[in-house]
Structure formats: structure tokens, C-alpha cells
C-alpha positions as CSV (number, residue, x, y, z in Angstrom):
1,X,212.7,-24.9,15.8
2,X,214.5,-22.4,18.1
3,X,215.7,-25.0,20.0
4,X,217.4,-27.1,17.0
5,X,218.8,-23.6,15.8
6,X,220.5,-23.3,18.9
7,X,221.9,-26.8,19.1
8,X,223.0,-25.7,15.8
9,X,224.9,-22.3,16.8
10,X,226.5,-24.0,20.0
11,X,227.6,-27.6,18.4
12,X,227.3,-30.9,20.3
13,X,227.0,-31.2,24.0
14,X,229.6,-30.3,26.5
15,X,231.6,-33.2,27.6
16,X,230.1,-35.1,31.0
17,X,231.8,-34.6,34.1
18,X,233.3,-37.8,34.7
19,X,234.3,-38.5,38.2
20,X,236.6,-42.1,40.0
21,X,235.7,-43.4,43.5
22,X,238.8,-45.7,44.5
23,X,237.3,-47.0,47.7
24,X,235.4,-50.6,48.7
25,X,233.2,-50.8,46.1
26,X,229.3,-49.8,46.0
27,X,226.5,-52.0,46.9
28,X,224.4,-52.4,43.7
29,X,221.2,-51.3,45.4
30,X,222.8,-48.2,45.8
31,X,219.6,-46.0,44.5
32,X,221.4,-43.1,42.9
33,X,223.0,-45.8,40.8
34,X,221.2,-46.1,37.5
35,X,221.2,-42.3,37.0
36,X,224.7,-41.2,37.5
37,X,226.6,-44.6,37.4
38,X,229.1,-45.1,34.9
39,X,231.5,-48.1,34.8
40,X,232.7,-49.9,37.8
41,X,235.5,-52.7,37.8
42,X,237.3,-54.7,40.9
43,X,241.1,-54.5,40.9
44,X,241.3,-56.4,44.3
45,X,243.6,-59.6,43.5
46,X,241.8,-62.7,43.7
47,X,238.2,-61.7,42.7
48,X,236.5,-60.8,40.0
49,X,236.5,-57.7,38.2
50,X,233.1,-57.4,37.4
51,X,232.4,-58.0,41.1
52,X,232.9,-54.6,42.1
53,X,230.0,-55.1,45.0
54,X,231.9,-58.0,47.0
55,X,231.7,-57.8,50.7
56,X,231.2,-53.5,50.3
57,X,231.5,-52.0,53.5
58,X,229.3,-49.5,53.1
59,X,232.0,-47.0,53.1
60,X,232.4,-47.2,49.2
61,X,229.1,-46.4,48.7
62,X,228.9,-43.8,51.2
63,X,231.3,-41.9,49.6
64,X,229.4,-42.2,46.5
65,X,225.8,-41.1,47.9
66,X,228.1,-38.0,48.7
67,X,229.2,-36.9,45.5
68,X,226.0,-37.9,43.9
69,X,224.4,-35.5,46.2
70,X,226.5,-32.6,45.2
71,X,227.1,-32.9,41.5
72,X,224.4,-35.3,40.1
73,X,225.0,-34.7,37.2
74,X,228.3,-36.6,36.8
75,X,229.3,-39.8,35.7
76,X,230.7,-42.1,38.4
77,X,233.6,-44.8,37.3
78,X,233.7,-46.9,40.8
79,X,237.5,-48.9,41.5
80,X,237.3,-51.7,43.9
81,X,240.6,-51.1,46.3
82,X,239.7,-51.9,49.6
83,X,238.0,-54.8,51.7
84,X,237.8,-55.9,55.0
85,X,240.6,-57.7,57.6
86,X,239.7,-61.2,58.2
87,X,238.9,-59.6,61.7
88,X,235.9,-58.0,59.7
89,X,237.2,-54.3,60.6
90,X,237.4,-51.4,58.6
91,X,238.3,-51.5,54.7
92,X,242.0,-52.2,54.5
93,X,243.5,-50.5,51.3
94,X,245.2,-52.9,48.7
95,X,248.1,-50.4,47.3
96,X,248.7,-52.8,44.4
97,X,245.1,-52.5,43.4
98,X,245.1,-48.5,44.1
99,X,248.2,-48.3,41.4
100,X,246.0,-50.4,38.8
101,X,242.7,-47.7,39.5
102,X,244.5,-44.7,38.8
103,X,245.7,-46.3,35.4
104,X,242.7,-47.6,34.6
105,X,240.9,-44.0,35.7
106,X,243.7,-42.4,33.9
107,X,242.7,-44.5,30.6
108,X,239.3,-43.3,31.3
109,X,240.1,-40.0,31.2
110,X,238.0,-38.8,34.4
111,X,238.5,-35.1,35.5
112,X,238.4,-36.2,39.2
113,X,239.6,-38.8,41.1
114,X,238.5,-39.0,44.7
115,X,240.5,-41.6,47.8
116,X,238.5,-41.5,51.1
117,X,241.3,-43.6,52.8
118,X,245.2,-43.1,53.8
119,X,247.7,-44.2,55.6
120,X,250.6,-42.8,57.3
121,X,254.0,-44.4,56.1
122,X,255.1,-43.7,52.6
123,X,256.6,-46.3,51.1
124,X,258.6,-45.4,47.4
125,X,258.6,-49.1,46.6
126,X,255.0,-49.9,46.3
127,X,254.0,-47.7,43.0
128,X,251.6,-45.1,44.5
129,X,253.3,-41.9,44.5
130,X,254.9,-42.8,40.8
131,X,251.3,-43.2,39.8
132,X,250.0,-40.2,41.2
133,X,253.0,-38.1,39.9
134,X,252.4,-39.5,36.7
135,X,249.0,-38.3,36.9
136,X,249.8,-34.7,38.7
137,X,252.0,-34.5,35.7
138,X,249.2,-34.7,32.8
139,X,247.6,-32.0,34.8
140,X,244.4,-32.9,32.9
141,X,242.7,-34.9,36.3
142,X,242.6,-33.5,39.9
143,X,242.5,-35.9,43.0
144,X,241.8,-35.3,46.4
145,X,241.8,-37.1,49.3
146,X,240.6,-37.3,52.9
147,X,243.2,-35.9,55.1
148,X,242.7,-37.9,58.5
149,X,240.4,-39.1,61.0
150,X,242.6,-38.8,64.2
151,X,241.9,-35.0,65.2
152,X,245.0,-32.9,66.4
153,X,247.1,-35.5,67.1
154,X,247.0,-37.7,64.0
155,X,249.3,-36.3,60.9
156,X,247.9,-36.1,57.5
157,X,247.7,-39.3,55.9
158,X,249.0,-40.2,52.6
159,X,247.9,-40.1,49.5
160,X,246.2,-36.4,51.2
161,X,250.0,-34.9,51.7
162,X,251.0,-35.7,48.1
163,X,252.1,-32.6,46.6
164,X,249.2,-33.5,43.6
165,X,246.2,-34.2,45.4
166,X,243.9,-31.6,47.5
167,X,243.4,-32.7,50.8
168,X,240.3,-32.4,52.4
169,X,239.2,-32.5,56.6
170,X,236.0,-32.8,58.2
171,X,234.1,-30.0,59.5
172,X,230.4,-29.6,61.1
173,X,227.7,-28.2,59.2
174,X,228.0,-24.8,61.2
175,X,231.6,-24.4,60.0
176,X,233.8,-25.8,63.2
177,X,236.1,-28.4,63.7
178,X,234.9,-31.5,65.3
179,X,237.4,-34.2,67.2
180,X,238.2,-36.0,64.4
181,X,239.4,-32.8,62.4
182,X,243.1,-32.5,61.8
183,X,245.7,-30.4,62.9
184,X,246.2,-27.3,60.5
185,X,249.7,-27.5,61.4
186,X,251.3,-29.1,58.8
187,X,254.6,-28.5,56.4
188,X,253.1,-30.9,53.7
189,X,250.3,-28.2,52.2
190,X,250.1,-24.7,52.0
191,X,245.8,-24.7,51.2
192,X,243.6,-26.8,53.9
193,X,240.2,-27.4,53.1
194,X,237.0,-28.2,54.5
195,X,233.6,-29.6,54.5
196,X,230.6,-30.9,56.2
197,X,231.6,-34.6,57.5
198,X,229.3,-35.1,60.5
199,X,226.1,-37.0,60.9
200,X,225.9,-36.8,57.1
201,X,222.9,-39.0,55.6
202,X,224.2,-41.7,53.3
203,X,220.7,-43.0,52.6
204,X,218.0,-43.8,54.6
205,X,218.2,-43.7,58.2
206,X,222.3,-44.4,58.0
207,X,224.4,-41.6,59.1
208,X,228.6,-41.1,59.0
209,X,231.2,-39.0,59.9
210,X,234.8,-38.1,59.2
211,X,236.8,-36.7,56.4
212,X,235.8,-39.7,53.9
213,X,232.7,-38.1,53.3
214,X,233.7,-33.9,53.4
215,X,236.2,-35.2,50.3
216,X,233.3,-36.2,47.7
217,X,231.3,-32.9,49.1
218,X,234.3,-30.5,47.9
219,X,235.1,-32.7,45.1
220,X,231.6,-32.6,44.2
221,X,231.4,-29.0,44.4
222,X,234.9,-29.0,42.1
223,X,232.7,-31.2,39.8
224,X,230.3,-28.5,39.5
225,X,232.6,-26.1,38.7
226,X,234.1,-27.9,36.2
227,X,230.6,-28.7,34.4
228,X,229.7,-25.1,34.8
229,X,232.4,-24.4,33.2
230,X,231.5,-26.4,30.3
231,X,228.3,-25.0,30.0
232,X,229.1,-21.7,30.5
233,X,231.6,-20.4,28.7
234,X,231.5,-19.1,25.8
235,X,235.1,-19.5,24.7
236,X,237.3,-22.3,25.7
237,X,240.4,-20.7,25.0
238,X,240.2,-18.9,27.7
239,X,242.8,-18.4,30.2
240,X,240.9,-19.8,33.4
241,X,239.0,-22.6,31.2
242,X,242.8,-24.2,30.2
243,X,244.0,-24.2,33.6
244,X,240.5,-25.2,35.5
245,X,241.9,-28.8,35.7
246,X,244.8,-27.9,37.6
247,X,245.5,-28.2,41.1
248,X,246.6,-24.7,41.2
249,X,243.8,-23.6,39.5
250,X,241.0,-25.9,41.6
251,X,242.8,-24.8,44.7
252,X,242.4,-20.9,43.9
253,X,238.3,-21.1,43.1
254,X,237.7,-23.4,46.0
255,X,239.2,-21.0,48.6
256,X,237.2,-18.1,46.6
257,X,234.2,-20.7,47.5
258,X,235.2,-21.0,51.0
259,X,234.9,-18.9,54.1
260,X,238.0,-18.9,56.5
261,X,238.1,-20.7,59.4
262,X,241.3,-20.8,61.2
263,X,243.9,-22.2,59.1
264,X,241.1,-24.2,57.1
265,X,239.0,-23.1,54.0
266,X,235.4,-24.0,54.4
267,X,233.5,-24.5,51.2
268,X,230.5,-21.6,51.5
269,X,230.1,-21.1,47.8
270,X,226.5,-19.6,48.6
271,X,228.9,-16.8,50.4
272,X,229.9,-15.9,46.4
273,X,226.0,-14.3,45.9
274,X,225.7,-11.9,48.6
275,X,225.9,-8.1,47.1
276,X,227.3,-6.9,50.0
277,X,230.9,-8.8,49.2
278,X,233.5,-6.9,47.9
279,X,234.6,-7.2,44.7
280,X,238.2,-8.2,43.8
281,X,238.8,-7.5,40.4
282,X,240.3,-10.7,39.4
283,X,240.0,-12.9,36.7
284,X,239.8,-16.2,38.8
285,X,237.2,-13.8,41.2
286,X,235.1,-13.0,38.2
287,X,235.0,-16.6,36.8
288,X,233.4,-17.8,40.5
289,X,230.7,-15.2,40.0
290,X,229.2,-15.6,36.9
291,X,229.4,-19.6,37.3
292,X,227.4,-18.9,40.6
293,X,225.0,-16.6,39.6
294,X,224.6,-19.4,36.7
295,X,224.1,-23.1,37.1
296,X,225.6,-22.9,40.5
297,X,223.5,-20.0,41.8
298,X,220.8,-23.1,43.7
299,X,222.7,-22.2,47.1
300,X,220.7,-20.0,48.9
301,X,220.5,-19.6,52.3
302,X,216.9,-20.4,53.9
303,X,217.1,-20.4,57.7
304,X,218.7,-23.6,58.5
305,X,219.0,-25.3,55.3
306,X,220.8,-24.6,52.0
307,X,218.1,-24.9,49.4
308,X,219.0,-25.9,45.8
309,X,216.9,-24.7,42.2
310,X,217.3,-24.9,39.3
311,X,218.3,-28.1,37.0
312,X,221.2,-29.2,39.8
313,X,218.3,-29.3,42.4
314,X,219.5,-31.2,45.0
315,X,219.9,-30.4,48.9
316,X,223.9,-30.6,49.5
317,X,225.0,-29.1,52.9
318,X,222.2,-28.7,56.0
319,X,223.7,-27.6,59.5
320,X,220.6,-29.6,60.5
321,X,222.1,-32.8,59.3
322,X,225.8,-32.0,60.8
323,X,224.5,-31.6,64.5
């Protein structure tokens, strides 16, 4: 009885978390799938749409095990986008099929869109930054995107310089830079972030690196914010709640989340529970607390590992993994 009088008092659920994996696909044995799996469609010309699964590389998926790892609570829309070189390489990026994700995520109305891929020349002809302006422009969905894989003498990539999306490097799980890691020197953004992207599990004995995988960590942890946020507050007109979905916005809590490491933000958001920190009296500051100490409070420190409780129990970042 209590519990239908506070359904009652508090209305119908909070909206789910909803979050778009442009990459290669995911392999339909992918055993996180039926739990936080949401839609899926192929925009690769010349194969099916409903084949979303075709010739996945494994990074797709990987990406996904990721995110579902660090907000499993969210719904996952997966875009087919990339596929291998006749040479049987690494998963190529089709532009024209990247333009037709982001409208169909768009149409979805996700609240994250994440692109573990990149490329370095711009082009203004092929539709890609129009679409992600269009998108930066609702302000309603935040996209990030791996940053590079080609340590301090590779540039950031695009679609990670766009002015829109938060661009993300890979870090071990101690917190330092490893080979691939870019250079922090860069005109195209002013907030660099971090996470691990090292020997990371992706599911049974297979392990990956680079800065595919520290992108679905931190927009994973975004994820949680955002769902948090949801559940949290108590009024929705508040200042912080209209602008969560920001960039602006995202990019100020994450670096409250992170610990400083050079020029790079690393995501520490069990750092945010330590009494000894001193307060800033902020609103943004305050937010970050009281979602922590709530439904994000699970990281806690436990000698090597970061141990989750609570109903988001999962085990995210291990410096045991990373090494």
C-alpha cells in the first residue's frame, strides 16, 4: 500500500536513459543484449537494415560491453556505420551511413550519442558536420567521441574536434597516459577528457585498448548522471536539470568527476565522496554531490578495485584490468 501511494505522489516513471552506438554493429550473442538492448538498424548501403550483426568486427560490440558496464541501466539504439576493407582490416567508416544514424538517432530522441571512430580530414561536402551542428543546435542530445589512437604525434580526429561533441582519450587504470594517448596540445578544445582504455575486458577472455573504449566509459558515466538526475530530483525546473543535456553543462560535472592529470580530466567520480574535499559552494558542485552520495554513491574505493552497491551494481573501472 505504501508503495502504490508513493507511485501515486511521484507520477509515472522517469524517462529511460536512452543511449546510440554508431560503430560496426554488435554481434547478436552479445550477452548483455536482451537486458539493455533497444533497437538496432543497419544504414550501410547495400545490406540490409535489419542486419545490423553482418560481418561485426568485434569493435561495435566492444564498445557496447563498455557502456553496458557503466550505466546498465540504459537503453542501447545500435547504428550499423562501419565494416571492414576488402583487405579484411579494421572497420572503415561509411560517412553517408553516419549522416543517416544521427537522423535516425535524432528521430529517436536518445540523450547520448557515442562514435568510437574518426578520421582526420574534414570534408564540408559529405554531410557530417551539418548533421552534427544540427544536432549540437537542439542541445537536447550530447555526443562524444574517441579522440585518437596515434599518441603524441597523431592530431585529434574528427568528429572528436567538432565544436559539439566531447572528445574523449585513453588512459590506464592508474590514471597515466599510455602510447596511444593524444597530445593535450590542441587549439580545437578547451576540456580534454579521460578514461580507462587499456587491457579493458570486453567479455570473456578478450581484452582491448585505445580511446574507442575510454569514450562509452565517460559517456556511460554521463549516462548515469543523466539518470540520476531523473531520479533524483525533486524539481525539474531547476536550473542545472534544464541545462544537464548540454555540452557546457556535461562538460562542467564531468571535470567536477575527474581528477587532473596534466592537461587531461580523468573521470574519478569516487574522488566526489571523500569528506576531506573542499567544498566549493556551487550549484553545479552541489548537484555532483548529492547525485553521488545517491544512486551514484556504488564507487568506493577497495584496495585495487572500485567496488559498486547498490541497484547500479556493476564493477566499471579496476587498475587491475588496465595493467
Amino acid at each position: 500500500m505504501r508503495q502504490e501511494n508513493t507511485r501515486a505522489r511521484i507520477g509515472p516513471p522517469p524517462k529511460e536513459v536512452r543511449i546510440a552506438i554508431l560503430d560496426s554493429g554488435i554481434d547478436s550473442r552479445f550477452h548483455f543484449r536482451d537486458r539493455v538492448y533497444k533497437r538496432s538498424k543497419n544504414f550501410i548501403s547495400g545490406e540490409s537494415e535489419h542486419n545490423y550483426n553482418k560481418g561485426e568486427t568485434g569493435h561495435g560490440t566492444a564498445v557496447a560491453y563498455q557502456v553496458a558496464r557503466a550505466c546498465p541501466n540504459a537503453k542501447l539504439y545500435i547504428a550499423r556505420v562501419a565494416k571492414r576493407n576488402d583487405d579484411g582490416g579494421k572497420p572503415v567508416p561509411d560517412k553517408q551511413a553516419i549522416v543517416k544514424a544521427l537522423q535516425w538517432a535524432s528521430r529517436e530522441e536518445v540523450d547520448i550519442i557515442i562514435m568510437s571512430f574518426g578520421w582526420e580530414t574534414q570534408d564540408d561536402g559529405d554531410g557530417v558536420e551539418d548533421e552534427l551542428d544540427n544536432i549540437k543546435n537542439k542541445k537536447s542530445i550530447l555526443m562524444f567521441a574517441a579522440s585518437t589512437n596515434d599518441g603524441a604525434l597523431g592530431k585529434m580526429l574528427f568528429p572528436a574536434r567538432h565544436c559539439g561533441v566531447i572528445a574523449v582519450d585513453a588512459f590506464d587504470g592508474f590514471g597515466k597516459e599510455i602510447p596511444t594517448t593524444g597530445t593535450p596540445d590542441s587549439d580545437w578544445k578547451r576540456e580534454r577528457f579521460a578514461a580507462p582504455g587499456r587491457y579493458l575486458s570486453a567479455g570473456g577472455d578478450k581484452r582491448v585498448t585505445g580511446s574507442s573504449y575510454a569514450c562509452p566509459i565517460v559517456a556511460g558515466i554521463a549516462g548515469l548522471v543523466i539518470e540520476a538526475c531523473r531520479r533524483e530530483m525533486p524539481r525539474p525546473e531547476a536550473s542545472v536539470y534544464k541545462r544537464l543535456e548540454t555540452r557546457e553543462a556535461m562538460e562542467s560535472i564531468l571535470k567536477l568527476l575527474s581528477t587532473p592529470k596534466g592537461d587531461f580530466n580523468f573521470l574519478t567520480p569516487w574522488e566526489m565522496l571523500r569528506e576531506d574535499r573542499e567544498e566549493n559552494p556551487c550549484e553545479t558542485f552541489d548537484f555532483c554531490r548529492s547525485i553521488i552520495k545517491g544512486p551514484l554513491r556504488p564507487y568506493l574505493r577497495c584496495g585495487a578495485s572500485f567496488m559498486m552497491k547498490g541497484n547500479m551494481a556493476i564493477s566499471l573501472i579496476s587498475p587491475t584490468a588496465a595493467s
